[in-house]
C-alpha positions in Angstrom: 12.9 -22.1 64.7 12.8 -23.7 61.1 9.6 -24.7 59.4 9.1 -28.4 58.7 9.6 -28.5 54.4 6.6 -28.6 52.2 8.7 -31.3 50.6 10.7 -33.9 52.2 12.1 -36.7 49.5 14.3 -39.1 51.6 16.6 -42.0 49.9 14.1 -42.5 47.5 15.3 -45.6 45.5 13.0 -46.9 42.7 13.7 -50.5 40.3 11.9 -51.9 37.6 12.5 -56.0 37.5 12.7 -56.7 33.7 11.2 -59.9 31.9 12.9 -62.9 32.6 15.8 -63.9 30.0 16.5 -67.5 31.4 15.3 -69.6 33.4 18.7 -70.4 35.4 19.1 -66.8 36.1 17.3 -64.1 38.1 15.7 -61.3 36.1 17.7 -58.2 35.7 17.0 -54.8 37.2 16.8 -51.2 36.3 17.6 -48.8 39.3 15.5 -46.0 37.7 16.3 -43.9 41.5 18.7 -44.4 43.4 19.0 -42.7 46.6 17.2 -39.7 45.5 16.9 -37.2 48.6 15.5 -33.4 48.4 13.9 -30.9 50.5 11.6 -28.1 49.4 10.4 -25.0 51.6 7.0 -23.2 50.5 7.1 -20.7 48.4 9.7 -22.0 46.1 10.2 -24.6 43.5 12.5 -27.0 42.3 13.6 -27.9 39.0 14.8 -31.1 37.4 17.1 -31.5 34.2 18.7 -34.2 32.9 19.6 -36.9 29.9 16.3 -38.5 28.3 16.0 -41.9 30.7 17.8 -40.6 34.1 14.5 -40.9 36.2 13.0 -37.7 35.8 9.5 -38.9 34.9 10.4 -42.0 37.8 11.1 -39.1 40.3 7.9 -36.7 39.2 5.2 -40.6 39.4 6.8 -41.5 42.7 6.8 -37.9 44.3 2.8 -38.0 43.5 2.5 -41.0 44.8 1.3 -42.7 41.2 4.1 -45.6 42.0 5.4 -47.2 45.0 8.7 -46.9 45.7 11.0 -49.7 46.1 12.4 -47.8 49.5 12.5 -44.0 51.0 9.9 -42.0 52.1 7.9 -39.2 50.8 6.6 -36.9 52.9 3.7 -33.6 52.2 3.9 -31.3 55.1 5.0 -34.1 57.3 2.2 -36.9 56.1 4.0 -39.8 54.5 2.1 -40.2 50.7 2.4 -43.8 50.9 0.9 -44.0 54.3 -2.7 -41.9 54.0 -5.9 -43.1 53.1 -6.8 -42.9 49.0 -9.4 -40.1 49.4 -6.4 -37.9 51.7 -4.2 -39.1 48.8 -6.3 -37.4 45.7 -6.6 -33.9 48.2 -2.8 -33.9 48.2 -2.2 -34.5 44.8 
């Protein structure tokens, strides 16, 4: 029988609505995640490389539940983040 993950990122997707340029036009976006989905057992890590603005430091504030994402669910041993009570929340981090 498998063990539920300690970790359990699912379609994480996180945008950033930049300042409005014009007034006849809706502001632009920045899909800083997009889809993001990743598992991780106890007792092992993950690692994350990549070019300077790919969503690493996005990934790492959502994951700790320091942002909201836009969509997707992030889950600690089976308790969404986004979901508990603040003083659960700090205990988790």
């Amino acid at each position: 029988m498998a063990s539920q993950p300690l970790l359990d990122v699912k379609d994480l997707v996180q945008r950033y609505t930049l300042p409005r340029e014009s007034l006849f036009r809706p502001p632009a976006q920045v899909h800083a995640l997009n889809g993001v989905s990743v598992q991780v057992e106890a007792g092992k890590s993950l690692g994350i490389v990549g070019e300077s603005g790919s969503g690493k430091s996005t990934f790492a504030r959502v994951v700790m539940a320091l942002e909201r994402p836009t969509s997707g669910q992030v889950a600690l041993l089976g308790r969404d983040l986004n979901r508990i009570p603040a003083d659960q929340l700090r205990r988790a981090r």
